[in-house]
N, C-alpha and C positions, 0 to 999 in steps of 0.2 A: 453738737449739731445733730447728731444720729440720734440722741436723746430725744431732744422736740421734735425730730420728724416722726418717731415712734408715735407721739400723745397726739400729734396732728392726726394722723393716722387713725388713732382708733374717737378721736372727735369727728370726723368724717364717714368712718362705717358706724357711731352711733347715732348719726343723723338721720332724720326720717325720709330727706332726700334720697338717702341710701335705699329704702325702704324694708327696714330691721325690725323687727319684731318686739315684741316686749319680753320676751324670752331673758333669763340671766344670761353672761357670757359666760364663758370656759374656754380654758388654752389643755390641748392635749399634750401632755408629758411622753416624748420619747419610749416606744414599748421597750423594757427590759427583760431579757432574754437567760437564759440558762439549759444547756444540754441543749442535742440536736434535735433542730427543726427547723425544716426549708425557709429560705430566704420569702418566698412566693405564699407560704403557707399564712407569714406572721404577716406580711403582707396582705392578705386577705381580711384576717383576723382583727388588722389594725381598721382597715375599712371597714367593719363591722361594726367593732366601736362608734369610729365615728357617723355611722348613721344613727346608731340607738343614739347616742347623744344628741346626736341633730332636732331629735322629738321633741326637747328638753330646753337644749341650751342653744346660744346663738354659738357656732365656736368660732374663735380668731383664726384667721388665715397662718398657716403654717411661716409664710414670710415674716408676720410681723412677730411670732414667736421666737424665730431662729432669732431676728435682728435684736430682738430684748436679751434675747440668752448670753449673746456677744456683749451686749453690753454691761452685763451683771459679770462678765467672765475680768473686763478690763478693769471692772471697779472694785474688784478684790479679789483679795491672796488667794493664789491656789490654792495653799493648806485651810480657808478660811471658806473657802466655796463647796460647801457641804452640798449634798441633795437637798433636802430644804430650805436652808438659806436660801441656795441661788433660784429655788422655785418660789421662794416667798419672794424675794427682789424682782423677780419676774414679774411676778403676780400683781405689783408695786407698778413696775414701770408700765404697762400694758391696763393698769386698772381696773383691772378683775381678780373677781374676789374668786373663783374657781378653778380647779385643775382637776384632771383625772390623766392615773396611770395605771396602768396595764402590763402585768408581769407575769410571764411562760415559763415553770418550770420543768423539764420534759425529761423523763427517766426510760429507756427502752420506749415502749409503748405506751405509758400514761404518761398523764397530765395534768399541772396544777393552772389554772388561771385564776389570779386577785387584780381585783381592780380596787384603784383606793383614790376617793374624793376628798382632796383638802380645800378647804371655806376658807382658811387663815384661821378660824374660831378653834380648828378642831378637823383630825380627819378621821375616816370612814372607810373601813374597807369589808368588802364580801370576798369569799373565796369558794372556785369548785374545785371538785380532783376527779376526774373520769381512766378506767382503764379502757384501752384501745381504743379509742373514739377517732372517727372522722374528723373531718376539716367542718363537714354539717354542723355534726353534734355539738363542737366547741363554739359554731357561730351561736348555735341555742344557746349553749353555758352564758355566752359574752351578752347576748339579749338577756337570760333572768339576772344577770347581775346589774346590769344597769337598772331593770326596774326594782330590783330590791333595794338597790340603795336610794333610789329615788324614793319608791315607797316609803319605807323607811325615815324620809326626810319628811315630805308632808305630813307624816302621824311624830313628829316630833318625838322618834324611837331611835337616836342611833345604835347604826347596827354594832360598830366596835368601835371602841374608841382607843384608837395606835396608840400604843407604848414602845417604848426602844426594848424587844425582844423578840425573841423568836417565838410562831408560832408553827403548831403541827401541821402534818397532811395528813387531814382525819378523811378518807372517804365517805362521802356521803351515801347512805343506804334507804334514804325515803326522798319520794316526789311531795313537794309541797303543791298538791291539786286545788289548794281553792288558792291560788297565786293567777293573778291577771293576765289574759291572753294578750301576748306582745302584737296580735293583729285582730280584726275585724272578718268575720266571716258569712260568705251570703251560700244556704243549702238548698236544695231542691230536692223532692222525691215526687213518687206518682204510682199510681195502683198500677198501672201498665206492665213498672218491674215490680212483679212482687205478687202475690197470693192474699186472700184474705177469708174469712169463716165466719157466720153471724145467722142469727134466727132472728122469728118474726116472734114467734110463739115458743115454747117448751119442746113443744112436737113437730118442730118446723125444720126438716129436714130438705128443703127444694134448693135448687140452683139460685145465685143474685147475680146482679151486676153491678160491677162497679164502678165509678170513674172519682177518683181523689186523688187531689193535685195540693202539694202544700209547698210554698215559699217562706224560707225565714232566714232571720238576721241575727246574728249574735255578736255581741258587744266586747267591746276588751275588757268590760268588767267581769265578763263569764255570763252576762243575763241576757237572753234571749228574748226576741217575739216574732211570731210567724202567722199566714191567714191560709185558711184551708177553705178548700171550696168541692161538695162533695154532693153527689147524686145515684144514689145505693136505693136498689129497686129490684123486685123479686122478677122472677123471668118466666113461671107458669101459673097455668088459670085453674078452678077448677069449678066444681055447680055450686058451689055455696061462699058465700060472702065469707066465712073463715077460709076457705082453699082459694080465693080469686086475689095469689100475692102479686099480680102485672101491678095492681094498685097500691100497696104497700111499699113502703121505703121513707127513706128522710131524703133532703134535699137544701142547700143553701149552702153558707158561709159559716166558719168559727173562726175563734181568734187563739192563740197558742200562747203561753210563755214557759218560756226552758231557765235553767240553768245548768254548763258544762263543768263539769270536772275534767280537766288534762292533766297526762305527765306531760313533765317540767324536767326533768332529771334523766340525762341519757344512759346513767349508772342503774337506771331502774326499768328500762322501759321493757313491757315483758317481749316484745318483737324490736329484733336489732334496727335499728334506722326507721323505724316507724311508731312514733307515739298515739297511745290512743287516748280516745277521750271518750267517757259515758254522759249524755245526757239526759235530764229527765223534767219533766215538763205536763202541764194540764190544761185543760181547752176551756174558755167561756164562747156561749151564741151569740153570735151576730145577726142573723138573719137565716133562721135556721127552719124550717118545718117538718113534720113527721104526721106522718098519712094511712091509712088504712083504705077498706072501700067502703067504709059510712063516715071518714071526715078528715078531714088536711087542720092540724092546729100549730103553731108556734112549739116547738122542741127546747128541753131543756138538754142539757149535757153534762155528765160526766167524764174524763181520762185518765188514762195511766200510760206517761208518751215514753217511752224507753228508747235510747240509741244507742249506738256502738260505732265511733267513728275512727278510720284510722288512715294518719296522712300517709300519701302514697306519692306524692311531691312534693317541691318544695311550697308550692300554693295550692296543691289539691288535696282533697279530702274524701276516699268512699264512706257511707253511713248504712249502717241498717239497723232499720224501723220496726221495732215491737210495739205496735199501738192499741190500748185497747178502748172501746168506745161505749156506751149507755146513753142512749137516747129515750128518753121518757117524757111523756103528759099526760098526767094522773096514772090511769090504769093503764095505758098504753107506755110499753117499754122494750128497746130493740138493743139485743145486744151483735156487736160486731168488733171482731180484733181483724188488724191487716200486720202482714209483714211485705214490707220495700224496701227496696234499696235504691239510696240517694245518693248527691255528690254534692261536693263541699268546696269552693273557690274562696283562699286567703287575699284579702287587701289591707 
C-alpha cells in the first residue's frame, strides 16, 4: 500500500495541474558528514545545495524521499542495503533517474566538499578543499560545483567517472576565471564619481565638462552589454575659431559589450572574502556626434573599457572604470580617458 501511494504521489506532482516544469527530477541524498562542524552550519550548506539545484532540476519533496527510503529498507537485508543499492531502489520506486550527495570532510580549519550526481547510467563527482574558509566561501565552492558538473553534462564531458577507491585531497591552487557567473548582474557608473582628461587638439590644454552616465548588464555567460549616454564639451572661448572650445565636444549615445573574468576559487582570491573580477569591453555608435565651431557631423568610436570590480556583499559590487575613448570624423579626432567608480547589484 505505501508502495502505490508513493507512484500516486509522484503521478500527481508530475502533473501539469501541479504546475511543474519540464525540468528533470532529482531526490537529494542525506549530506554525509565527517569531523567537526556545526549542526547549523551543514544546515545552511544543505540549503545551498538545494537551491543551486532548484535552477536545474525539479527536486522531490523530502517526505516522498524519506517514504521510498523506508521502503527500500523493508525490502532488503541489512547486509544487502549498500549505499547504492538502496539509492538505486530509491531511485526505482520514486521514478527518477537522479540523485545528488553532498559530503563534508572537516580537518581543524579546512575543508573538503564533493558532491557526486548519479543518472543510474553512471556517476559524477566534483570536489573542492579550501583552508579556513567561511560558511560564504563554502556556499561559493557548493554553487561552482553544481555548475561544473552540470556544465559538464551538457558538453557530454563527464567530469569523473566513480570507481570504488579512494580519492586524494589535492588543494586547489588556480581560479578557473572563464567558468560561468552563478548570477546575473546590473552596473552603474557616472563621471559625477570620478575624474577624466582629454584634448581637443595636441595642444589643447583647457578645462571640459563632463557628464557620462553608463548602465549595463552582464550575463551568467560572463558577456556583457551596456548604453552610455555622454555630453563632453570644452568650457572656454577664445578670438579664433581654433581657441573657441564652448563649441567643441561630442554628444549622444554608444553601445558597450564587456566580457568578465572572476575568481571562482576562495583558495585563491587575492583579498580574503572578496573576489574580484576584471572586465574588459569596447564601444560601437549609436547616435553619436562630434562638433567643432565650423561643423557638428556623425562620430565614429573607438575603446579600451577596463574595470576592476570587487564584491563587497553578498549582492553588491564596487567597480572602477579605466575608460579610454577616440572619437574621430576624418580629420577631426578627440581623445578622452575617464576614471569612475561604479556599483554593481547581483540577481
Amino acid at each position: 500500500m505505501r508502495h502505490l501511494l508513493i507512484i500516486l504521489s509522484i503521478i500527481l506532482l508530475s502533473s501539469p495541474l501541479f504546475g511543474q516544469s519540464e525540468k528533470p527530477q532529482t531526490i537529494i541524498i542525506p549530506t554525509g558528514s565527517l569531523g567537526e562542524m556545526s549542526a547549523l552550519r551543514i544546515k545552511i550548506l544543505e540549503k545551498t545545495l538545494e537551491s543551486k539545484l532548484d535552477d536545474h532540476f525539479a527536486i522531490v519533496p523530502k517526505e516522498l524521499f524519506e517514504e521510498a527510503q523506508e521502503q527500500a529498507f523493508q525490502e532488503m537485508d541489512s547486509d544487502e542495503c549498500t549505499e547504492d543499492q538502496c539509492i538505486r531502489m530509491i531511485q526505482e520506486f520514486l521514478q527518477v533517474e537522479n540523485s545528488f550527495k553532498m559530503d563534508l570532510i572537516t580537518e581543524n580549519e579546512d575543508t573538503q566538499i564533493s558532491i557526486t550526481w548519479n543518472n543510474q547510467d553512471q556517476k559524477r563527482v566534483e570536489e573542492d578543499y579550501c583552508e579556513s574558509c567561511n560558511t560564504k566561501q563554502l556556499r561559493l565552492m557548493i554553487g561552482g560545483l553544481v555548475e561544473k558538473l552540470v556544465r559538464n553534462q551538457l558538453n557530454d564531458k563527464p567530469s569523473i567517472l566513480v570507481e570504488k577507491k579512494e580519492t586524494e585531497n589535492v588543494p586547489k591552487t588556480q581560479t578557473d576565471i572563464f567558468s560561468n557567473s552563478e548570477r546575473m548582474r546590473v552596473r552603474f557608473d557616472s563621471s559625477f564619481v570620478g575624474n577624466h582628461e582629454g584634448k581637443f587638439t595636441p595642444w589643447d590644454e583647457t578645462e571640459k565638462s563632463l557628464n557620462l552616465m553608463t548602465i549595463s548588464m552582464i550575463f551568467k555567460n560572463n558577456f556583457g552589454v551596456g548604453l552610455s549616454t555622454i555630453n563632453w564639451a570644452g568650457t572656454t572661448s577664445g578670438d579664433s575659431v581654433w581657441e573657441d572650445y564652448q563649441n567643441w565636444g561630442v554628444s549622444g549615445r554608444f553601445l558597450n559589450a564587456y566580457y568578465v573574468f572572476e575568481e571562482k576559487n576562495p583558495n585563491t582570491y587575492w583579498i580574503n572574502d572578496m573576489p574580484l573580477s576584471l572586465t574588459l569591453g569596447t564601444s560601437y555608435p549609436v547616435n553619436l556626434e562630434i562638433k567643432n565651431s565650423w561643423r557638428k557631423v556623425e562620430a565614429n568610436i573607438g575603446s579600451q573599457l577596463i574595470s576592476i570590480g570587487s564584491t563587497v556583499a553578498d549582492d553588491f559590487e564596487v567597480i572602477f572604470n579605466r575608460n579610454y575613448y577616440h572619437f574621430n570624423y576624418e580629420s577631426t579626432a578627440y581623445d578622452l580617458t575617464t576614471y569612475t567608480l561604479g556599483i554593481g547589484y547581483f540577481f
